[in-house]
GULONU-977557 format. One record per residue (C-alpha): residue in one letter; x, y, z. Coordinates in steps of 0.05 Angstrom, whole numbers, plus 32768, in hexadecimal, padded with zeros to 4 digits. Each point is the difference from the previous one (the first is absolute). Layout:
# residues N
AXYZ
...
# end
This chain:
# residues 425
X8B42888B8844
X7FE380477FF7
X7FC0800C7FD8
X800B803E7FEB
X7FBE801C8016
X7FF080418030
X80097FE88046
X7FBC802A8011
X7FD77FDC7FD6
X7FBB7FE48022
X7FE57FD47FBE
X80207FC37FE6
X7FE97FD57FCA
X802F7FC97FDC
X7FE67FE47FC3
X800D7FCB7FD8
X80497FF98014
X800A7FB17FEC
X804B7FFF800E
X7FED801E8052
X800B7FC68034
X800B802C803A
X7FF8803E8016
X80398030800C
X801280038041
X800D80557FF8
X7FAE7FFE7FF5
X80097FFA8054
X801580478005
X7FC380207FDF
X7FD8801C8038
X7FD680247FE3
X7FE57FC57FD0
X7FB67FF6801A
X7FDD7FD87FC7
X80357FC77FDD
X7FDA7FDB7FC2
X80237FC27FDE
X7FD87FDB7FC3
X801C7FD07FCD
X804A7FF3801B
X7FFD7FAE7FEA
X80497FFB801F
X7FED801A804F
X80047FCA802B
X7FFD801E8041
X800180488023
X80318005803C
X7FDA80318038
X8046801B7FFC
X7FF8801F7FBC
X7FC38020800E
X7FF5804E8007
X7FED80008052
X7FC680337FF4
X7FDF7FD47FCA
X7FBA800A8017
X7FE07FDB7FBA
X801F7FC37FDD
X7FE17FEE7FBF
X80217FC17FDA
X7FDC7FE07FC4
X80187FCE7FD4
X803F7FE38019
X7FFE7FC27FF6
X80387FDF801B
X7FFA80238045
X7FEF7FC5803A
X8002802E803D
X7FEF804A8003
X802980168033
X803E7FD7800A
X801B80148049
X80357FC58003
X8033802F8010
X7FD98039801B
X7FCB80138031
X7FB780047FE7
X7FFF804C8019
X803080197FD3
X7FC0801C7FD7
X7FDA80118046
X7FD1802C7FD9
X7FDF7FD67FD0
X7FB2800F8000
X7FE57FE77FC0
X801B7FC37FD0
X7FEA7FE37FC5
X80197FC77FD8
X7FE77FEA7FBF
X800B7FC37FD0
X80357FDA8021
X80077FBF7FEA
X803B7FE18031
X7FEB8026803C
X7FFE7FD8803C
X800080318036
X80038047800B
X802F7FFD8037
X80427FCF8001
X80098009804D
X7FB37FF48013
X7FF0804D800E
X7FE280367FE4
X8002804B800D
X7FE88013803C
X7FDF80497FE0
X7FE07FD47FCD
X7FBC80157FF4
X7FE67FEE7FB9
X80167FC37FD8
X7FE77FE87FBE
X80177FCC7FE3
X7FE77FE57FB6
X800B7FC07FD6
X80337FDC8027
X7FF27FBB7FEE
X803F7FDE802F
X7FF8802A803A
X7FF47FD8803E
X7FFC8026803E
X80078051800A
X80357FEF8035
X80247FC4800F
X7FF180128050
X7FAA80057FF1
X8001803C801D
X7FE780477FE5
X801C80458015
X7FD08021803A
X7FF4803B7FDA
X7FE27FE57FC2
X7FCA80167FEA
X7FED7FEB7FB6
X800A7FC37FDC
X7FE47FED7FBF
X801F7FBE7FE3
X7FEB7FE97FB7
X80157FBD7FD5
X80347FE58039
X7FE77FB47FEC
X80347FE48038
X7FF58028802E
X7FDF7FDF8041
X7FF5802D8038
X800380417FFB
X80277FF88056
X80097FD2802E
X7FE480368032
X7FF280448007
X800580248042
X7FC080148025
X8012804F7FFE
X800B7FF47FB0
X7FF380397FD8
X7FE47FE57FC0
X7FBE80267FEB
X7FF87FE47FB6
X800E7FB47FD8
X80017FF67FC0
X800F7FB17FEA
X7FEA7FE87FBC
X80187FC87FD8
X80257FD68030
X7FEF7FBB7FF2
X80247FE28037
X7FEC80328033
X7FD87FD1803E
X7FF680358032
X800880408020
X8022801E8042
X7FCC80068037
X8014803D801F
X7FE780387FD2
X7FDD802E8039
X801080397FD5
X7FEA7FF37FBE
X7FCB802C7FD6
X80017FE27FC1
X80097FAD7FE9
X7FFA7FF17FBA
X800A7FAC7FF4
X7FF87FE77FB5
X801A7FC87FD4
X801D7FDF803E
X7FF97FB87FEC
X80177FDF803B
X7FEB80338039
X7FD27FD7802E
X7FE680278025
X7FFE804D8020
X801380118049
X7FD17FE5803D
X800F8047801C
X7FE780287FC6
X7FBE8011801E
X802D8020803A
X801F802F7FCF
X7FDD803E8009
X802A802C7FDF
X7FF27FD97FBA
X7FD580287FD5
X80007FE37FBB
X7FFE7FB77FF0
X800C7FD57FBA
X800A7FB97FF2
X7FF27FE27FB7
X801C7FC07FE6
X801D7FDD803B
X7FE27FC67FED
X80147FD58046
X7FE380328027
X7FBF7FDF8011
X7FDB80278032
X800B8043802D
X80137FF9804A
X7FC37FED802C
X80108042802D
X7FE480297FB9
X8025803D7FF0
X802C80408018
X7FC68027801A
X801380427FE4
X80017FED7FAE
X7FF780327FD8
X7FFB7FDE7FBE
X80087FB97FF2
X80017FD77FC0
X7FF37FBA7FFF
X80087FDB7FBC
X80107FBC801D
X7FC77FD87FF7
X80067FD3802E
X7FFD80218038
X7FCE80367FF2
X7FD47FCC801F
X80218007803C
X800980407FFA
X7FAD800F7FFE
X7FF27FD38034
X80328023802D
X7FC980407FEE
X8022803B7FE2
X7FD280298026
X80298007803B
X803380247FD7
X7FE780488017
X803180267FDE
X80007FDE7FBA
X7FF7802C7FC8
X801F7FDE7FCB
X7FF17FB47FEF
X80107FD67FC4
X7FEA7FB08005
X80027FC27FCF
X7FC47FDA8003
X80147FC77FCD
X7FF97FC78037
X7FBB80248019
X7FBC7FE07FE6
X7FD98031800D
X7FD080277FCC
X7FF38041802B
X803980228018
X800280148040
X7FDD7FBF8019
X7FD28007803B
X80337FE78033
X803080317FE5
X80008048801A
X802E80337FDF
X8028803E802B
X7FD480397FF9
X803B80347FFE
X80157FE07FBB
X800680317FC6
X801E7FCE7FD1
X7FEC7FBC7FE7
X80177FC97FD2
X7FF07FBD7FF0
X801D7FDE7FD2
X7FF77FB07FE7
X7FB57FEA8018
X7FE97FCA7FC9
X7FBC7FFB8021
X7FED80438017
X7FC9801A7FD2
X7FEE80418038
X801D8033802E
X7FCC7FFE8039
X7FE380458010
X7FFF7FE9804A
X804B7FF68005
X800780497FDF
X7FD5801F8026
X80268018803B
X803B80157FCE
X7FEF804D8011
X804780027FEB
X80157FDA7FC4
X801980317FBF
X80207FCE7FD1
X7FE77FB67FF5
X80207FD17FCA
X7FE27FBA7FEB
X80387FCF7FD8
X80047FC57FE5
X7FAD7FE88011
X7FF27FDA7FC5
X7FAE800B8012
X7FF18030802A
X7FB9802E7FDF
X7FEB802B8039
X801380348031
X7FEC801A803D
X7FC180357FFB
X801880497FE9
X7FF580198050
X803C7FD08010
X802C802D7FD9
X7FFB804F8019
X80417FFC8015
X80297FDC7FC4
X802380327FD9
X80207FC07FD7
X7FE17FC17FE1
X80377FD37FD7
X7FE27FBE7FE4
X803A7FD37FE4
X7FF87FC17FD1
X7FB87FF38019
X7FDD7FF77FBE
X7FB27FF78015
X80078042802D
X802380257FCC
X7FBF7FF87FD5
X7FD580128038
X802680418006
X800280147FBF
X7FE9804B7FFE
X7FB8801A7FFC
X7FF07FB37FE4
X801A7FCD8041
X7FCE7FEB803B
X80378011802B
X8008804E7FE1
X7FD48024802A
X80237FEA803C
X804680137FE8
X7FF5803B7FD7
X80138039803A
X803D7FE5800B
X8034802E7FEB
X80307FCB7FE6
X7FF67FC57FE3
X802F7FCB7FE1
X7FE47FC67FE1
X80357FCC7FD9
X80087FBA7FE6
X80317FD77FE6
X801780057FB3
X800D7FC27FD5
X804C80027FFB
X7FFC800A7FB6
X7FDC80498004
X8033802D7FE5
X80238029803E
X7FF080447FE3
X7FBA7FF27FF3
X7FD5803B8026
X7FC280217FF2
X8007804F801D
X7FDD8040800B
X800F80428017
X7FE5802C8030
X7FE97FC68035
X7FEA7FFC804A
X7FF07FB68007
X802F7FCA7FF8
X7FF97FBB7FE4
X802B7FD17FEB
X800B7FBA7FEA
X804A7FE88017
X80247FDA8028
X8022802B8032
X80227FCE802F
X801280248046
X7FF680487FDD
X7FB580238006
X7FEF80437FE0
X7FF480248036
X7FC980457FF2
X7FFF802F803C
X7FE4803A7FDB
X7FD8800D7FB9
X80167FF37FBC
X7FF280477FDF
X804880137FF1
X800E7FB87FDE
X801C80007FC4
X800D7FCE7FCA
X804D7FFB8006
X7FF27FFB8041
X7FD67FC67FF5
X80347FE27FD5
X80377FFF8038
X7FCC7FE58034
X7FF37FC67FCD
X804C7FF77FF1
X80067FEF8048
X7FC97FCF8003
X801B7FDB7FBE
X80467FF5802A
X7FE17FCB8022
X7FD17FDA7FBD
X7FD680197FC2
X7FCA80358016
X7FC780227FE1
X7FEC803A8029
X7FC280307FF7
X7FF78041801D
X7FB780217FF7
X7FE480478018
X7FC17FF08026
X7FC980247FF7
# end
C-alpha cells in the first residue's frame, strides 16, 4: 500500500482516521520521518515495530482507544525503531502494555504516558531502557510498579507519578535522579530506604499519598534544593528529622495540618538559612510566625501563608529586608491585620514590593465580578489561585487596565474573583 506522500517528508500526523487498524507497511521506507503523531484512530489495535519509520525519534499517540500494546514486536525485533528518544501516549483506554515482547527501545529517553486507566506494567520484563532519562506517568490507576528493577548505572534524572491508585512502591536504585514528584498515590507505602543516599536529587514533592506515614529514619538526599511537603502526616517526621541540615535548601513548601503548634517555626525547629522561599500551608492552630525562626533568613524573597484559619501576627518588620514577596492566602484574621495604612500588621509589610493577599469567594459571587484601577504598582487580590501565584519582579508603572483585565481573566479560570489594584501613595 503506498500513501501517496513525499518520501522526504520528516512530520507525520494522522488524524482522526476511524476506519485505520494498521499502519502501512510502505510507512517503513520513510527515512527521513523524524516526528510520527497518531490521535483519534478508534480502530488501531496494535503497531507492528515493522511498520514504523526506523529514524522515528518522537512518537506521539493520543486517543486510540482500542490499542492494548504500543509496540507489538511479535514478529519483529524491538530495534526495528532503534532511534526512539521521546514517547508519549495519551488516553488509552485498552492499553495494557507498551511493549508486546517485554522490551522497549534501547535509545529511549523520555516517556509520558497519560490517562491509561488498564495499563499494568511499562514492560512485561520490569525492566526500563538504560538510557532513560524522564518519566512522568499520570492517571495509570492499574498500574503497580513503575519496574521490577532498575540497573545501578540507570540513567533516570527526573519522575513524575501522579494518580496511580494502585501504585505500592518504587525501584530502589535511582542513584541518578534530580527531580521526584509523588502525588495522589493511594496505595504507595512508603518511599525508598536509600533516598537519603541519593545525592544527586535536588527537588522533592509528595502530596496526597495518604499510606505514606512517615519519611525514612536516614532523613533526606543531602543536596535538596527545594522540597514540598503537603502530606500531613509526616511533616511531623519530617521536622523532627530537623530541616536544618538541608544546607543547600532554598526552596521549601510544608503542610502543617497535623502540627499543633501556634508559632511557626517552633523552638525545636530550625529552618535552612540559605532559603529564599517559604510556604506553609494548612496550620489550624498557628496564630504567629516567630521572629526567632526568621531571623537567620538573610535570604528569604518570597513567603506565602495558606489555608491558616487564625493566624494575626507576623514576624517584626527587621525579619523582612530581604522579602521582595509577601502572598497571604485564605487567612481571614491576617488579611484584616494587613489591610493598608489601617492593619496592626501594615507597618511591617508595607516595603515589600509585592504583595498578594486573597480569600475564598462564596461560590455564588458572580465570576466576572472585579473591582479595577489603572495605573497601579501594588497588587492585591482576593481569589483563589490554586497552584498559580502572581508573581511581581519589578514595578507596576506601565500597568494598564486591559492589562488588569487579562491578569483577572486568568485568576477567574480557576473560581469567582474580585481583584483590586491601587496606586500607593
Amino acid at each position: 500500500m503506498q500513501l501517496g506522500i513525499p518520501c522526504h517528508i520528516e512530520h507525520l500526523s494522522i488524524h482522526c482516521c476511524e476506519r485505520l487498524e494498521r499502519l502501512a507497511e510502505s510507512l517503513h521506507s520513510y527515512r527521513s520521518l523524524t516526528v510520527l503523531g497518531i490521535e483519534g484512530c478508534p480502530r488501531l489495535i496494535s503497531i507492528s515495530n515493522g511498520n514504523l519509520p526506523p529514524n522515528v525519534r518522537r512518537l506521539t499517540i493520543k486517543e486510540c482507544e482500542n490499542l492494548q500494546y504500543l509496540l507489538d514486536g511479535v514478529n519483529n525485533n524491538i530495534n526495528s525503531t532503534p532511534l526512539l528518544e521521546h514517547l508519549v501516549i495519551e488516553n488509552y483506554k485498552s492499553l495494557i502494555s507498551l511493549s508486546s515482547r517485554g522490551e522497549l527501545p534501547i535509545r529511549l529517553q523520555h516517556v509520558d504516558i497519560y490517562g491509561c486507566e488498564k495499563l499494568a506494567s511499562l514492560s512485561s520484563n520490569g525492566k526500563l531502557p538504560m538510557g532513560l532519562k524522564y518519566l512522568d506517568i499520570r492517571r495509570c490507576r492499574a498500574l503497580e510498579s513503575i519496574a521490577q528493577e532498575i540497573e545501578e548505572n540507570s540513567s533516570l534524572e527526573s519522575m513524575v507519578i501522579c494518580g496511580c491508585d494502585n501504585l505500592r512502591s518504587l525501584p530502589r536504585e535511582l542513584n541518578k535522579l534530580r527531580y521526584l514528584s509523588l502525588s495522589r498515590c493511594e496505595k504507595l507505602h512508603a518511599l525508598p530506604k536509600c533516598i537519603h543516599n541519593i545525592v544527586s536529587m535536588r527537588e522533592l514533592l509528595i502530596f496526597d499519598c495518604p499510606s505514606v506515614i512517615s519519611f525514612p529514619e536516614e532523613g533526606f538526599p543531602p543536596n535538596l534544593t527545594s522540597l514540598t511537603i503537603l502530606q500531613p502526616n509526616i511533616c511531623k517526621s519530617v521536622i523532627e528529622w530537623g530541616l536544618h541540615k538541608l544546607t543547600s535548601l532554598k526552596h521549601l513548601s510544608i503542610n502543617g495540618a497535623s502540627l499543633d503548634v501556634v508559632s511557626f517555626p517552633c523552638e525545636e525547629m530550625l529552618l535552612p538559612r540559605t532559603l529564599t522561599s517559604l510556604t506553609i500551608f494548612g496550620f489550624p492552630n498557628l496564630e504567629t510566625l516567630s521572629s526567632k525562626g526568621f531571623q537567620n533568613l538573610k535570604f528569604l524573597e518570597s513567603l506565602e501563608i495558606r489555608s491558616c484559619p487564625v493566624i494575626k501576627f507576623l514576624p517584626e518588620k527587621e525579619m523582612f529586608d530581604s522579602l521582595l514577596q509577601l502572598d497571604i492566602v485564605d487567612c481571614p484574621l491576617l488579611r484584616e491585620r494587613c489591610k493598608e495604612d489601617e492593619g496592626q500588621e501594615w507597618p511591617k509589610i508595607a516595603h515589600i514590593p509585592c504583595i498578594l493577599i486573597a480569600n475564598l469567594l462564596p461560590e455564588e459571587t458572580p465570576r466576572n465580578q472585579m473591582v479595577l484601577s489603572s495605573d497601579s504598582q501594588r497588587l492585591v487580590s482576593s481569589a483563589f489561585l490554586g497552584a498559580h501565584k502572581v508573581v511581581c519582579k519589578s514595578g507596576w508603572k506601565d500597568l494598564k487596565k486591559k492589562n488588569a483585565v487579562y491578569l483577572a481573566e486568568a485568576c477567574i479560570a480557576f473560581t469567582a474573583v474580585k481583584l483590586t489594584l491601587w496606586q500607593p501613595e
